[in-house]
C-alpha positions in Angstrom: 0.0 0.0 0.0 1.2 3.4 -1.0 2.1 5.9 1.8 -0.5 9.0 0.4 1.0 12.4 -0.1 0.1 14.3 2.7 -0.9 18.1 1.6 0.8 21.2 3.1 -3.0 22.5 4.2 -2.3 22.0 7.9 1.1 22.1 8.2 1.2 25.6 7.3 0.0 27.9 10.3 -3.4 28.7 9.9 -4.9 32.0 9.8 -7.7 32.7 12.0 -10.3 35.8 12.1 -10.1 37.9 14.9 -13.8 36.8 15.2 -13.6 33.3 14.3 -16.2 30.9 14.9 -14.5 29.3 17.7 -13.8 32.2 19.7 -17.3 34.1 19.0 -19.1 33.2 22.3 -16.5 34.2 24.0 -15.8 37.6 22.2 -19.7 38.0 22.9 -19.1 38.0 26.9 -15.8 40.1 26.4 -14.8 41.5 23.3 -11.1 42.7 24.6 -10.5 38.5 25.2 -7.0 37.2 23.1 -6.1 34.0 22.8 -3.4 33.1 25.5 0.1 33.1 24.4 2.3 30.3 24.4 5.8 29.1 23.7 6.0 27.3 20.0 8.7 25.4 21.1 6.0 23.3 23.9 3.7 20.6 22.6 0.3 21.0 24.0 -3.0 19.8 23.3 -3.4 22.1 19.8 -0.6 20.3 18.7 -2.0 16.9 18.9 -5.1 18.3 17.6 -3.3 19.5 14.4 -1.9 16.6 14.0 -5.4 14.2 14.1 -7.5 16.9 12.0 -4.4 16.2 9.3 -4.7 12.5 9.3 -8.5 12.6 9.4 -8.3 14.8 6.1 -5.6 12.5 4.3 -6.6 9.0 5.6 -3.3 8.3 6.7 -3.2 7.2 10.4 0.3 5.3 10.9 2.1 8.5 12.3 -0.8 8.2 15.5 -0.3 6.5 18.6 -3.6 3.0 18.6 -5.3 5.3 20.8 -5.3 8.7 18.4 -5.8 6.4 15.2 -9.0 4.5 16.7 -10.4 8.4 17.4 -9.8 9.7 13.5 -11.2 6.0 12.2 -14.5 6.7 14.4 -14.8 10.5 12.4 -13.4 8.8 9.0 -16.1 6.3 9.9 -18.8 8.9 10.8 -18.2 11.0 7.4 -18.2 8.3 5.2 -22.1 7.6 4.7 -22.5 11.2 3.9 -19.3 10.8 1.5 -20.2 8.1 -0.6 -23.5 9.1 -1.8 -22.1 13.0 -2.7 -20.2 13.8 -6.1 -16.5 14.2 -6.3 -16.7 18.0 -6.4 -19.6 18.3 -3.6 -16.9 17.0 -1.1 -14.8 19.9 0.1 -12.3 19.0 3.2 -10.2 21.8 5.1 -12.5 24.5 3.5 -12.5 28.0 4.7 -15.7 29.2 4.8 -17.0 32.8 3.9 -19.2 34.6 6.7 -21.8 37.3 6.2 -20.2 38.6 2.6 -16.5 38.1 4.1 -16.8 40.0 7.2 -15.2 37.2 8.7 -14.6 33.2 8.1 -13.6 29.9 9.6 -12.5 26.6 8.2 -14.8 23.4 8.6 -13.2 19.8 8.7 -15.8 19.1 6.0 -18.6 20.2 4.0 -20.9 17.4 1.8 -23.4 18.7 -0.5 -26.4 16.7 -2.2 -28.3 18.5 -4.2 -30.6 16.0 -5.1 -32.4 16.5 -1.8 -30.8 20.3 -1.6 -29.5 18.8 2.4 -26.0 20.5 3.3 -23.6 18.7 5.5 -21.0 20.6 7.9 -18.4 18.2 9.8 -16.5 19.5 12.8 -14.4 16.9 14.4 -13.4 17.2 18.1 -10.8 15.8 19.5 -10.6 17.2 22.8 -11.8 15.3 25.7 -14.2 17.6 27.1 -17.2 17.7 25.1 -18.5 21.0 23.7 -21.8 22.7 23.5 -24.8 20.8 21.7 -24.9 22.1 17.7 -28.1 23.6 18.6 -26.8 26.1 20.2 -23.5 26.3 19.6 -22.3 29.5 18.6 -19.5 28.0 16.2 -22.1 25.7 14.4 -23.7 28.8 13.5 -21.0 30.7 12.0 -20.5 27.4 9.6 -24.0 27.0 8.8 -23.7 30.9 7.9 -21.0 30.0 5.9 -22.0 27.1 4.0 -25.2 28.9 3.2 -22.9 31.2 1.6 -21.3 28.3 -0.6 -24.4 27.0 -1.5 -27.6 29.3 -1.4 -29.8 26.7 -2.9 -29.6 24.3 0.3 -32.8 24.1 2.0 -31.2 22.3 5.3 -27.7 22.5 7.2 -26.9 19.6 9.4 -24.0 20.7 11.6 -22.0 17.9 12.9 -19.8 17.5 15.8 -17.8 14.3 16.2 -16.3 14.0 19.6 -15.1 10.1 19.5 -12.8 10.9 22.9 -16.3 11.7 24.7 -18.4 9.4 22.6 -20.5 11.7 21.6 -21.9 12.6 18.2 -24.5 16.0 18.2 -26.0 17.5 15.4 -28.8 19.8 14.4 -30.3 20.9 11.0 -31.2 24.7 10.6 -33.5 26.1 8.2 -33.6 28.9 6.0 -36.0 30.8 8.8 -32.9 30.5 11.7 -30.6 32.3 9.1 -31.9 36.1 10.6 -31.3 34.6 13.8 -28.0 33.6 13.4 -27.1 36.5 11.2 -27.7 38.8 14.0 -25.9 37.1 16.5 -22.9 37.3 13.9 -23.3 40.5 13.6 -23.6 41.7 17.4 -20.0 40.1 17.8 -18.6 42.0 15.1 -19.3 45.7 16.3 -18.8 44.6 20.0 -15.2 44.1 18.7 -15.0 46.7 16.2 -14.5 49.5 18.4 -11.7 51.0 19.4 -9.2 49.2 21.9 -9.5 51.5 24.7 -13.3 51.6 24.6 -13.9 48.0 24.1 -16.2 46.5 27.0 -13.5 44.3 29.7 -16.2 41.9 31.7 -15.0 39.4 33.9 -15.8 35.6 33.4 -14.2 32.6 35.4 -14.1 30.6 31.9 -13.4 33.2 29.4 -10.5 35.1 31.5 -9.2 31.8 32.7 -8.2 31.3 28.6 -7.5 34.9 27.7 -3.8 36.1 27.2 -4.6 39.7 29.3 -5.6 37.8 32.3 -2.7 39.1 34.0 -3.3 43.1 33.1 -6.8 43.4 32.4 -8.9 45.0 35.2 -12.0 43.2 35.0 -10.5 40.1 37.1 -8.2 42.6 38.8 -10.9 44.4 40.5 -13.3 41.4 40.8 -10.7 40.0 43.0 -10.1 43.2 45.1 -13.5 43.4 45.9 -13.7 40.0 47.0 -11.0 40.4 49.2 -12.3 43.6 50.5 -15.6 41.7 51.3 -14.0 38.3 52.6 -11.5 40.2 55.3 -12.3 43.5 55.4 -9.7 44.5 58.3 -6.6 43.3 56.2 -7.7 45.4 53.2 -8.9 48.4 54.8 -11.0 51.4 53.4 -8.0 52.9 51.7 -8.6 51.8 47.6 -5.9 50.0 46.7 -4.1 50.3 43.2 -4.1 46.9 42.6 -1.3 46.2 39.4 -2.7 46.1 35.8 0.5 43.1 36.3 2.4 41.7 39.2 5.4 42.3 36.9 4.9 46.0 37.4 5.2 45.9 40.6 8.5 47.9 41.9 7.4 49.7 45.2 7.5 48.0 48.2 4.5 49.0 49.7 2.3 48.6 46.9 4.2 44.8 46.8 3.0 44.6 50.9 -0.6 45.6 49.5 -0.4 43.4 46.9 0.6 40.0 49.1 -2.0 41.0 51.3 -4.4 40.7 48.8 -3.2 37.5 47.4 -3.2 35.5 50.7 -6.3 36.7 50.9 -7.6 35.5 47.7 -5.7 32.2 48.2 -7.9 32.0 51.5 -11.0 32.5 49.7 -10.4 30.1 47.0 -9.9 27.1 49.8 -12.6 28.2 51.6 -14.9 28.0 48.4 -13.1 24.4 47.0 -13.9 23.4 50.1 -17.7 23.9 50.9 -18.4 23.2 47.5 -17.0 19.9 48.1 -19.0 19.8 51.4 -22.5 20.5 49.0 -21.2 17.6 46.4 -20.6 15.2 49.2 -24.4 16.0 50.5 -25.9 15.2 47.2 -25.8 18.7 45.4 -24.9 18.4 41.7 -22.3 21.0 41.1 -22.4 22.5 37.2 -19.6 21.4 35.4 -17.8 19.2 38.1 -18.4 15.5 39.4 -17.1 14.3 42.7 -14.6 11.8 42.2 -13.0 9.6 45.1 -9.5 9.2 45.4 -8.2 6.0 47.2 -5.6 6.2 50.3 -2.3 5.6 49.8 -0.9 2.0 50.1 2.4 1.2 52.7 3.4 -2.1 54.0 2.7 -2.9 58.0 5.7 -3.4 59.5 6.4 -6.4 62.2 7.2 -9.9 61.7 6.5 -10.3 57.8 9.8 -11.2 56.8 8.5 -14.6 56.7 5.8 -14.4 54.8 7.4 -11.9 52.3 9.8 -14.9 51.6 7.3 -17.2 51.2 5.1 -15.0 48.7 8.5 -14.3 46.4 9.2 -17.4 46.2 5.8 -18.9 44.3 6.4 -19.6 40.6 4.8 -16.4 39.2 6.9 -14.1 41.2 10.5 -16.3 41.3 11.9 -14.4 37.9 11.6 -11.0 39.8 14.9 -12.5 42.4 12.9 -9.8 44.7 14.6 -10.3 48.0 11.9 -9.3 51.3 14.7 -6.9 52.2 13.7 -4.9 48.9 10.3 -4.4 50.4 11.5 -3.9 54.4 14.0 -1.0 53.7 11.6 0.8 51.6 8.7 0.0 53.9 8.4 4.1 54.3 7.9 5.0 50.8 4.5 3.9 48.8 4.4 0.5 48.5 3.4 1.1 44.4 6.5 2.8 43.8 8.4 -0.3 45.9 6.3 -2.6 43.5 7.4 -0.9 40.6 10.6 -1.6 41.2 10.0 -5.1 41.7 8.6 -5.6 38.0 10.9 -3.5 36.5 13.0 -6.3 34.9 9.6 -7.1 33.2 10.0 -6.2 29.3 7.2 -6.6 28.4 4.2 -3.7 29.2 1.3 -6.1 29.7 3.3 -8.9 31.8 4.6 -6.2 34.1 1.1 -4.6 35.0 -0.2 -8.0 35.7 2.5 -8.9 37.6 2.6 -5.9 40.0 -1.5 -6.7 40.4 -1.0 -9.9 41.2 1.9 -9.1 43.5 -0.4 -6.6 45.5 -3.2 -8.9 45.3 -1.0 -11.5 46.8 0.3 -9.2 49.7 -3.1 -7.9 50.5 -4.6 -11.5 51.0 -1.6 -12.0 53.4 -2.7 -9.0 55.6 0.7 -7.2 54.4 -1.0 -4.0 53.1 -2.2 -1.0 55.0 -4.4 1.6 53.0 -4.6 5.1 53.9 -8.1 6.9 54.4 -9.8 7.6 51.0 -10.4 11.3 50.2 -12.7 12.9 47.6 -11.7 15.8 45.5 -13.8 17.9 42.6 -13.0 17.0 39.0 -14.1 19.2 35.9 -16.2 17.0 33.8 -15.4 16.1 30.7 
């Protein structure tokens, strides 16, 4: 089988509109929101991202890891119905979509159009692992319905797709030529929020949009939501004298505007335990918490200590745990440190991946049937759903 020819399209850095599909909702709540800045030279999750939207469009998986190659065969998989029943030159991939006349644009994954039935396809596939907004009502799904309307004015229905294999989730909705107003406003409303001038532009603070904007650390919005919860939470410390808090710590030079500012932080750091913590207390009654799941986390493991030398020899020295040559002493002079890292070093001799994990399980299993094993107390903690 021939290796296909993998086109430039997303190697090359793409352009994006200042309001671009993906970023609208958020340039709705606060127009002065920038993407964060990063360092190019660190791999993060766009990266990986890149790279599956590339393999999805060529069909060549062999430079993915089993786990990224089964999530861009579930989209390939997905797409393909809609695919094969479309001409040659209905299927567009990687296509950068016009938006109200050009006022702005975005690039779907994939747009199918059958024009025997006048029914317009928009793919988008996501391979995140937290899922996003249903197509209904999500703000990017408009801006691509939008555009594909654009591409082809004739449709009569756009179905937007999102394919989210990581969550296992597939959502779609088809809009009408009577939603168009609808959406057309909305589009519109984001683009003269923006289109003002810098200084003027509206700052609003929002835990989810700042947390991903690259002025968190100068903009005033946050800056002054955080003073005044300060102010409220221990109002002694802060007094009644308004403190300049910096537009960015980096600014800050004079030492008692520095004293101000620690005071502040601490202060802040306070409030945020305080409000991890009682929100835990309402998850752990029963209350559902938006966005977050309680999840339990398991004590840590140690070995008791006493007269187990004995047994320890005895359990080493059964067929399935002879090739480690693990001597009891390995497990006695490490008896402080957590008895999974102790384990790991029994197994490491283990080549292979598979044998080595079910050899540490059924080492544990082995020293926990022996009454070897002492488990720490089980805490629970707040996870962002997925």
């Amino acid at each position: 089988m021939k290796k296909p020819k993998i086109q430039p399209t997303l190697k090359e850095e793409k352009k994006h509109a200042r309001v671009s599909p993906s970023g609208i909702k958020n340039l709705v709540i606060c127009p002065s929101m920038i993407g964060e800045p990063r360092d190019p030279n660190v791999p993060n999750a766009a990266d990986e991202g890149t790279m599956m939207h590339e393999a999805f469009e060529t069909g060549f998986l062999m430079n993915l890891n089993p786990e990224q190659a089964s999530a861009v065969q579930s989209v390939i998989d997905y797409c393909k119905p809609f695919i094969d029943i479309a001409k040659r030159e209905h299927v567009h991939r990687e296509i950068t979509l016009e938006i109200l006349d050009g006022a702005t644009f975005g690039t779907a994954d994939l747009l199918v159009w059958h024009p025997n039935t006048q029914d317009l396809h928009v793919f988008d596939a996501k391979f995140g692992r937290n899922p996003v907004e249903d197509a209904e009502t999500n703000k990017q799904g408009w801006c691509y319905a939008e555009g594909a309307w654009r591409k082809y004015p004739l449709a009569e229905h756009v179905t937007v797709h999102f394919i989210q294999p990581r969550c296992d989730e597939f959502s779609t909705h088809t809009f009408t030529p009577k939603d168009r107003q609808k959406i057309q406003t909305f589009i519109k409303m984001a683009i003269a929020k923006v289109n003002v001038p810098e200084n003027e532009r509206e700052r609003n603070f929002d835990p989810h949009v700042c947390f991903y904007c690259g002025n968190l650390g100068t903009c005033p919005a946050p800056r002054q939501f955080g003073y005044g919860i300060a102010k409220q939470y221990e109002p002694d410390k802060v007094g009644n004298v308004k403190f300049d808090f910096p537009r960015d710590p980096a600014t800050i030079m004079d030492g008692k505007q520095a004293g101000r500012a620690m005071v502040i932080a601490d202060i802040m750091k306070k409030w945020s335990y305080a409000v991890a913590d009682q929100v835990k207390q309402l998850a752990m009654g029963g209350t559902e918490i938006d966005g977050f799941a309680l999840s339990e986390r398991r004590g840590s493991t140690s070995l008791r200590t006493g007269a187990i030398g004995t047994i320890l020899e005895k359990i080493l020295t059964k067929k399935e745990f002879k090739k480690l040559k693990a001597s009891p002493e390995l497990f006695l002079e490490h008896a402080d440190i957590k008895l999974d890292t102790v384990l790991d070093v029994a197994v490491a001799k283990i080549e292979d991946l598979d044998e080595r994990t079910k050899t540490k399980a059924a080492l544990l299993n082995e020293l926990e049937k022996n009454g070897l094993v002492e488990h720490g107390q089980e805490s629970y903690y707040l996870r962002k759903k997925r």
